[in-house]
C-alpha positions as CSV (number, residue, x, y, z in Angstrom):
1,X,50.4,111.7,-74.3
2,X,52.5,112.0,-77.2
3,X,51.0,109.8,-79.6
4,X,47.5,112.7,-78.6
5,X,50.0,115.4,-79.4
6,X,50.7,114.1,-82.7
7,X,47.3,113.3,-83.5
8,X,46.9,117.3,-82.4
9,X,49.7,118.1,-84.7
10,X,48.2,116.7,-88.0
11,X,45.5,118.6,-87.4
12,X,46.5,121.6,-87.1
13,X,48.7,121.2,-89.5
14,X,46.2,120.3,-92.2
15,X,44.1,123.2,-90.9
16,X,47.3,125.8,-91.1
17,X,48.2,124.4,-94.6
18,X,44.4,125.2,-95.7
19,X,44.2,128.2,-95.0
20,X,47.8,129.4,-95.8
21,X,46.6,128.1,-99.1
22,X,43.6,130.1,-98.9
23,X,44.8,133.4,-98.9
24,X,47.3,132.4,-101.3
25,X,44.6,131.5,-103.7
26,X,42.6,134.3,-102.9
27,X,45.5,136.8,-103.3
28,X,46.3,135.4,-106.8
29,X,43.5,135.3,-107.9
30,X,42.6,139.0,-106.5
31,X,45.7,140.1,-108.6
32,X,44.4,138.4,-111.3
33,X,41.3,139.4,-112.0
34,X,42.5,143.2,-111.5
35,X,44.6,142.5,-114.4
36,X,42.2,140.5,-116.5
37,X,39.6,143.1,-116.0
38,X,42.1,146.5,-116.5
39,X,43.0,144.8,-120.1
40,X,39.5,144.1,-121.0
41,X,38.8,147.4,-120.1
42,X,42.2,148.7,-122.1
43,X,41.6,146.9,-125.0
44,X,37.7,148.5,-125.0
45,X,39.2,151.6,-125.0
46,X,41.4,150.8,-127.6
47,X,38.9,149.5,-129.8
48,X,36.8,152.8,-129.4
49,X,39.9,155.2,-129.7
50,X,40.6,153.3,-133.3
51,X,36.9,153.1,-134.6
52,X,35.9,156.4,-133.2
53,X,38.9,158.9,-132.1
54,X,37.2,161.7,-131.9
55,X,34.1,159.8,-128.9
56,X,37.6,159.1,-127.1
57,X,37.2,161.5,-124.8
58,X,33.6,161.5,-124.0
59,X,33.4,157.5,-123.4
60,X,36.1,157.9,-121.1
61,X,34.4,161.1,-119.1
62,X,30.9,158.8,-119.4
63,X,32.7,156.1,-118.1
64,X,33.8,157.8,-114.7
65,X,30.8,158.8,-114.1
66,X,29.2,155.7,-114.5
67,X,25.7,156.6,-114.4
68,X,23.5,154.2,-115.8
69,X,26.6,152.2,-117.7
70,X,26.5,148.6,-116.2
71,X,22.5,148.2,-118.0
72,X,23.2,149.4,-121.1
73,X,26.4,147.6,-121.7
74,X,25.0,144.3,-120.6
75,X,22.4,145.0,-123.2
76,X,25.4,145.6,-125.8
77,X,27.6,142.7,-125.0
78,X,24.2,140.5,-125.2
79,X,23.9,141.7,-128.7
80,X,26.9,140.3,-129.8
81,X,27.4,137.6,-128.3
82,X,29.1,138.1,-124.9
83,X,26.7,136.7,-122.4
84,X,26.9,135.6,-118.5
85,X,29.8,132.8,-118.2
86,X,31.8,133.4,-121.4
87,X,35.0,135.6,-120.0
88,X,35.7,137.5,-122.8
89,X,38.4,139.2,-120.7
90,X,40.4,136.0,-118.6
91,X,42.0,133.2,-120.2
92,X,39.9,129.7,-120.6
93,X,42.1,128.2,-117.7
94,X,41.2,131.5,-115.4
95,X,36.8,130.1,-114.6
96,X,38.2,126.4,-114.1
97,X,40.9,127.7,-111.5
98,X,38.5,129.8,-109.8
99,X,36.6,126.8,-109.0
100,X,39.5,124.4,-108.8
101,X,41.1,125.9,-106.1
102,X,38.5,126.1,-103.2
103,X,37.9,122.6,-104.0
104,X,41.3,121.5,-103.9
105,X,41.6,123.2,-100.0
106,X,38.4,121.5,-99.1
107,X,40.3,118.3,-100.5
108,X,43.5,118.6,-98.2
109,X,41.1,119.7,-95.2
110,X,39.7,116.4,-95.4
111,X,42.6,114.6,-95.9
112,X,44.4,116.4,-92.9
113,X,41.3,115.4,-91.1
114,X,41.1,111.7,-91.8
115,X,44.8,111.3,-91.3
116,X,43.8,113.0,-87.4
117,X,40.7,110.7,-87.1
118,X,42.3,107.7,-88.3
119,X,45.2,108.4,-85.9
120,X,42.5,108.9,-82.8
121,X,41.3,105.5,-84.3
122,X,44.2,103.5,-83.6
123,X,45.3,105.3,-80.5
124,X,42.4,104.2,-79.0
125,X,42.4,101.0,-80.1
126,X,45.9,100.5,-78.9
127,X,44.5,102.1,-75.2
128,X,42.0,100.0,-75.0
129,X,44.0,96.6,-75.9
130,X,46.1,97.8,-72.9
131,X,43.2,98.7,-70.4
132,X,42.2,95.1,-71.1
133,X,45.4,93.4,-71.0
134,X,46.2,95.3,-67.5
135,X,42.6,94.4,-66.0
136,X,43.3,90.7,-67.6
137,X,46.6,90.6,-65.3
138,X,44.8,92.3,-62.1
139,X,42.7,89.3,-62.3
140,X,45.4,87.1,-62.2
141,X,47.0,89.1,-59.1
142,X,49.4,91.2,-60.9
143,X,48.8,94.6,-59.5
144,X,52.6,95.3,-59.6
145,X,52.1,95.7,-63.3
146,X,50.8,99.0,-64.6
147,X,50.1,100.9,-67.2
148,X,52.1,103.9,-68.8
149,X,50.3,106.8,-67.3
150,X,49.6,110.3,-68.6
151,X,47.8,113.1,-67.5
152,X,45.2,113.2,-70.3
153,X,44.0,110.1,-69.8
154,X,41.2,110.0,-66.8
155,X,39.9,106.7,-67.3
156,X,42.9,105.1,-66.3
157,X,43.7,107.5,-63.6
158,X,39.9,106.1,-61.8
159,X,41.3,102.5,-62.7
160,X,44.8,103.0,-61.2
161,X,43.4,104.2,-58.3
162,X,40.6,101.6,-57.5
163,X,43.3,99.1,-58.0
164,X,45.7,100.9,-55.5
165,X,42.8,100.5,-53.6
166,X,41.5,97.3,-54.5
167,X,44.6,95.8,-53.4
168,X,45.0,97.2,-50.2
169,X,41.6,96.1,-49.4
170,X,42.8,92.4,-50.1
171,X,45.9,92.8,-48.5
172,X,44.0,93.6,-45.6
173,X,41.3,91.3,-45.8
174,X,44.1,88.5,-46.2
175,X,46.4,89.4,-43.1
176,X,42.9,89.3,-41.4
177,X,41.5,86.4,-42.1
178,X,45.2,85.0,-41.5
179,X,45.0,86.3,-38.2
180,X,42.0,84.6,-37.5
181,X,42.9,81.6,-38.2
182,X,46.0,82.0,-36.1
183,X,44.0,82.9,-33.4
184,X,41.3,80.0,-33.9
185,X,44.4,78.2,-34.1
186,X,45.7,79.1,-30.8
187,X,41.8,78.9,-29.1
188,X,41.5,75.4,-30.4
189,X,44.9,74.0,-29.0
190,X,43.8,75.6,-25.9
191,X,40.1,73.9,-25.2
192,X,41.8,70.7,-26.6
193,X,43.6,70.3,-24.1
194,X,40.9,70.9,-21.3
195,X,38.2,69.0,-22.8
196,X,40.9,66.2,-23.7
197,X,40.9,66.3,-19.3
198,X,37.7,66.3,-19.4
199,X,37.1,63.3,-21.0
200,X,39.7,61.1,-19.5
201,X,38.5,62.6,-16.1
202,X,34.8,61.4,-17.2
203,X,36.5,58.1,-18.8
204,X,37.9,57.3,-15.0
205,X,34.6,58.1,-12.9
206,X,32.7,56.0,-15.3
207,X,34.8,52.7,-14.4
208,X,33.8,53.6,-10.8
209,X,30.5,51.7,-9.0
210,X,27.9,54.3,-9.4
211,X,24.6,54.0,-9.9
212,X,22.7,53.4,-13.3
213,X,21.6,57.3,-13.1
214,X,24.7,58.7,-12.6
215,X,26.3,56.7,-15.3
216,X,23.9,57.6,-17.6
217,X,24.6,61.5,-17.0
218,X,28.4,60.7,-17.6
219,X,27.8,59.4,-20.5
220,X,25.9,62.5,-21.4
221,X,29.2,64.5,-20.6
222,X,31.3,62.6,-22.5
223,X,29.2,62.7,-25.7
224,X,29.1,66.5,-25.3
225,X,33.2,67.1,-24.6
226,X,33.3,64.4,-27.7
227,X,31.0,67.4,-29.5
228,X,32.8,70.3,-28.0
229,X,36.1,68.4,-29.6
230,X,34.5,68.2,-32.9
231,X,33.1,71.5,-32.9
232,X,36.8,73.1,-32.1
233,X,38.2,71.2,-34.9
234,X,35.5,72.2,-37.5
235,X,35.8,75.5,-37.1
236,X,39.6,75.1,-36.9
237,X,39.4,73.6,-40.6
238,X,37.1,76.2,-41.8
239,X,39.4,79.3,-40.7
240,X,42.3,77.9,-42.0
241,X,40.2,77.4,-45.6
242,X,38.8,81.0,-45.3
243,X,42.8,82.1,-44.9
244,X,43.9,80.0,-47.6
245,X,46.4,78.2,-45.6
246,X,45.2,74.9,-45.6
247,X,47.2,72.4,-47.3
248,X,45.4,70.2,-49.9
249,X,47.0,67.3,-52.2
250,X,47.0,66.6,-55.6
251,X,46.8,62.9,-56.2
252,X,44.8,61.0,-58.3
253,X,42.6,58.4,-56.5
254,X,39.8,55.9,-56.6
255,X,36.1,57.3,-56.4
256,X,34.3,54.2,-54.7
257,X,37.6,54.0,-51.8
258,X,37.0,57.2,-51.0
259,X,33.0,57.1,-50.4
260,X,33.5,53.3,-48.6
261,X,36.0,55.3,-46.3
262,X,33.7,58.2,-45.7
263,X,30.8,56.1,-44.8
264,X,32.9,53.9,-42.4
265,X,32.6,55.7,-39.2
266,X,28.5,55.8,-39.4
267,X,27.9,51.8,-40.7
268,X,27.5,50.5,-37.0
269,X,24.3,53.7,-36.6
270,X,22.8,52.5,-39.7
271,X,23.1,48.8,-38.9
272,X,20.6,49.7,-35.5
273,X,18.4,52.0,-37.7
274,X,18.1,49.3,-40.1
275,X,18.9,51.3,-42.9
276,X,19.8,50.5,-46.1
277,X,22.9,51.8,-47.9
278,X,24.3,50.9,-51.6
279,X,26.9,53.0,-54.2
280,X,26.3,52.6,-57.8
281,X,28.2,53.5,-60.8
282,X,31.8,54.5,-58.6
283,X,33.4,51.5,-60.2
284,X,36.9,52.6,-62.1
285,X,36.3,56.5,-62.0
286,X,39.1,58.2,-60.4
287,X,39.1,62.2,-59.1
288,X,42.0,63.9,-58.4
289,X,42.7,66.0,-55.2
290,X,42.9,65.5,-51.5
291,X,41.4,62.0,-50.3
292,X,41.2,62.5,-46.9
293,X,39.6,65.7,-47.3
294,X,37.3,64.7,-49.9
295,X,36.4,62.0,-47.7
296,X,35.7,64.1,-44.6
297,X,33.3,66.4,-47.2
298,X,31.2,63.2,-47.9
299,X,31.1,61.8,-44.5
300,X,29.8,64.9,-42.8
301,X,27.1,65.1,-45.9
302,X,26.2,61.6,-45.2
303,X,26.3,61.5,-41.2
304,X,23.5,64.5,-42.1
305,X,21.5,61.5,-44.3
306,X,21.9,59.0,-41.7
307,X,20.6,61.5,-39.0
308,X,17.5,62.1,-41.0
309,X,16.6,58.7,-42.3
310,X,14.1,56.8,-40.1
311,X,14.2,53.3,-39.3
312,X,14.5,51.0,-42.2
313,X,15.4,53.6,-44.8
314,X,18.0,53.9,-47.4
315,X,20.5,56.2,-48.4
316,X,22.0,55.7,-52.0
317,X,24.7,57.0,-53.7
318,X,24.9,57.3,-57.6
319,X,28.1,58.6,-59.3
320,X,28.3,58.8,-62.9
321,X,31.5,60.5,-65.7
322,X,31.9,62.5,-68.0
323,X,34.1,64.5,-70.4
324,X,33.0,67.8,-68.7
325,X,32.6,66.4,-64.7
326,X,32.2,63.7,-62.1
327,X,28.9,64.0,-60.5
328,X,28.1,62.2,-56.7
329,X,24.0,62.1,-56.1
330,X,23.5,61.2,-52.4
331,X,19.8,60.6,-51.8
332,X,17.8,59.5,-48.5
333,X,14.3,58.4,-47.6
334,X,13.9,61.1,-45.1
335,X,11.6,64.2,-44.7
336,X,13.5,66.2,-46.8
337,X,14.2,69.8,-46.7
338,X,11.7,72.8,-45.6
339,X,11.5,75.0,-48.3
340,X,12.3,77.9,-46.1
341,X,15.5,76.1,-45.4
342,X,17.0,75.5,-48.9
343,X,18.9,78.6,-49.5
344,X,20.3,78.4,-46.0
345,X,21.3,75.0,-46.2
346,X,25.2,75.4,-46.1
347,X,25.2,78.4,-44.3
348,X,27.8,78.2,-41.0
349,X,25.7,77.6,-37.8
350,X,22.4,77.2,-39.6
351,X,19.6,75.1,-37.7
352,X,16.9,74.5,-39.9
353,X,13.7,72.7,-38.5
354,X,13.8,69.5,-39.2
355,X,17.5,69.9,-37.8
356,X,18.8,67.8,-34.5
357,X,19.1,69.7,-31.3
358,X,22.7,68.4,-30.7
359,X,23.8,69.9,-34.7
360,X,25.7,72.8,-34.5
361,X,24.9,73.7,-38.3
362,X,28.5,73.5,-39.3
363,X,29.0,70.4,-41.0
364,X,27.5,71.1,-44.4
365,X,29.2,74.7,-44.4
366,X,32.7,72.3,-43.7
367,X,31.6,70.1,-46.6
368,X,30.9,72.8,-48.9
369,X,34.3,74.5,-48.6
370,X,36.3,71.6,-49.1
371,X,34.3,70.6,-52.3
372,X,34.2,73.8,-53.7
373,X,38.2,74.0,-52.8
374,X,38.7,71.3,-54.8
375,X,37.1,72.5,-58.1
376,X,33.7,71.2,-57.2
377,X,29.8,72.4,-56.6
378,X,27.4,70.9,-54.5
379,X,24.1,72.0,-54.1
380,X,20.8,70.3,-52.1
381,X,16.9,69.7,-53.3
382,X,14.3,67.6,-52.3
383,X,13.8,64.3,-54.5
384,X,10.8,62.8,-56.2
385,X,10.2,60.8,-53.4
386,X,10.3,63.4,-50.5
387,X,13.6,62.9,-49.4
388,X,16.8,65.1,-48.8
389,X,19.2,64.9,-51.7
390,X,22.9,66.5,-52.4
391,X,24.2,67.0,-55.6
392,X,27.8,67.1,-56.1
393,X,29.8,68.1,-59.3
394,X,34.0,67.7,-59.2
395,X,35.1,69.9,-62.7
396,X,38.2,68.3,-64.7
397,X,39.1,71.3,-66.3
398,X,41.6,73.1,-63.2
């Protein structure tokens, strides 16, 4: 506000100081040329009272009257010599003032008004280098900081206001999603603990002498309270990334441990489908983050792989480094993806088509949280070949 003010002030200052000037000039120079022409017109009659004393009185009575004069006397001064532009009456100096001084107040008005505009210039530069350094710290989650506010300044008044309000629609959205996880929190302990029963209930009937039938239905149960289990602890881990809360290391570790311990739990499945599994390129490249994590990431992309690859299939996994990124490729011999499906892919609950009946379309949501936590990208296609493939990208840069 005060830097506008004396932006304001130069201005009107220049513009005062102009015309002050002004009617200075044009006072002076009204005085002047009253004088200049009163002693042209003395030293006319001065000249006619010497050569002709006795006309003395008529020229002067003519001259009142001034009928016809201005004509006739152009037409004498012509004659000798006294045409337009020579001032016979007013010093030399007298026609270069005349035009001197408007020019010289045109001069300081546009001085005075490239001091203002060169002053606007820089204040605005200096506003803007602030609006940008306080949306730069907004970003970075320092809406304590703000700017020095005035009154005049409306653009910043809408900005202070959308962050007022920006922030308390984070705040809110935070103790939210924090309260959901506390509750999915609490709602998971509590079916643990019942399906944990369950299953130790289902564990005892099972040792009893029943027939084949009825053991075959128990062991239905049991594979769906081992599903119900999983499920709870899925979406557990997904509400406590949503709130931020979950706890992930920082450790460097080895590439190809991590993918041998994520494909453990599903090597007896592919040994009975027959399938064939190899990792290439994971020799000596090391990622840093949270191993166990990063392991469960891989394993549910992979237990997806080895639901979807038919007898006597493979699954690969190519890995290769760079200055920029780490890139995973995990490829099976499968069906592949529906087009329809694509864009869905790692959406929570999602069931494409060609998905299993017993899914419950949360693992690759799970997976892509937990890479994408950890500075990664992972996206799905369909290969050359047909089959599904996942595409997995772990930045350096943090």
């Amino acid at each position: 506000m005060r830097d506008k003010k004396k932006g304001n002030r130069i201005l009107i200052c220049g513009i005062v100081l102009s015309i002050c000037l002004f009617v200075l000039a044009g006072g002076v120079i009204l005085h002047l040329s009253e004088t200049f022409i009163r002693s042209g017109i003395a030293d006319m009659a001065g000249a006619v009272g010497i050569a002709a004393p006795e006309q003395l009185g008529g020229v002067m009575h003519l001259y009142k009257s001034g009928d016809g004069l201005r004509d006739a006397g152009e037409e004498i001064l012509r004659q000798y010599g006294y045409g337009r532009g020579v001032y016979s009456f007013a010093p030399a100096w007298f026609g270069a003032a005349a035009y001197a001084i408007p020019f010289g107040m045109l001069l300081i008005m546009l001085f005075s008004f490239g001091l203002y505009w060169r002053h606007r210039t820089k204040e605005a530069e200096k506003r803007t280098a602030a609006l940008s350094g306080y949306l730069d710290r907004i970003m970075e989650g320092q809406y304590d900081t703000l700017m020095q506010h005035d009154t005049g300044s409306e653009l910043e008044d809408s900005i202070y206001k959308a962050v007022v309000l920006l922030r308390e629609e984070r705040e809110q959205a935070q103790r939210a999603k924090k309260n959901l996880a506390d509750n999915m929190a609490d709602l998971s302990h509590q079916l643990k603990t019942p399906a944990a029963s369950i299953g130790l209930t289902l564990s005892l009937l099972k040792k009893k002498a029943w027939d084949e039938e009825t053991k075959e239905d128990i062991g239905r149960m049991e594979g769906q309270v081992s599903r119900l289990q999983q499920l709870v602890g899925s979406m557990l881990t997904l509400s406590r990334l949503d709130a931020g809360v979950l706890e992930l290391e920082e450790k460097e570790f080895d590439l190809e441990e991590m993918l041998v311990d994520a494909v453990q739990p599903f090597v007896r499945q592919m040994e009975e489908k027959g399938i064939c599994f190899g990792i290439r390129g994971a020799d000596g490249i090391s990622l840093s983050g949270d191993f166990g994590w990063c392991s469960e990431a891989f394993g549910n992309i992979i237990k997806n792989c080895v639901e979807h690859t038919p007898e006597q299939g493979n699954i690969s996994i190519a890995c290769r480094d760079n200055p920029i990124y780490t890139e995973i490729v995990i490829q099976d011999s499968g069906r592949g993806f529906d087009e329809a499906d694509l864009p869905h892919l790692f959406e929570r609950f999602y069931r494409g088509a060609g998905f299993s009946k017993d899914s419950a379309g949360i693992g690759l949501a799970l997976a892509k949280s937990i890479i994408e936590k950890e500075n990664g990208t992972v996206t799905a296609k369909n290969t050359e070949t047909g089959g599904a493939g996942f595409y997995i990208k772990f930045y350096h840069c943090h």
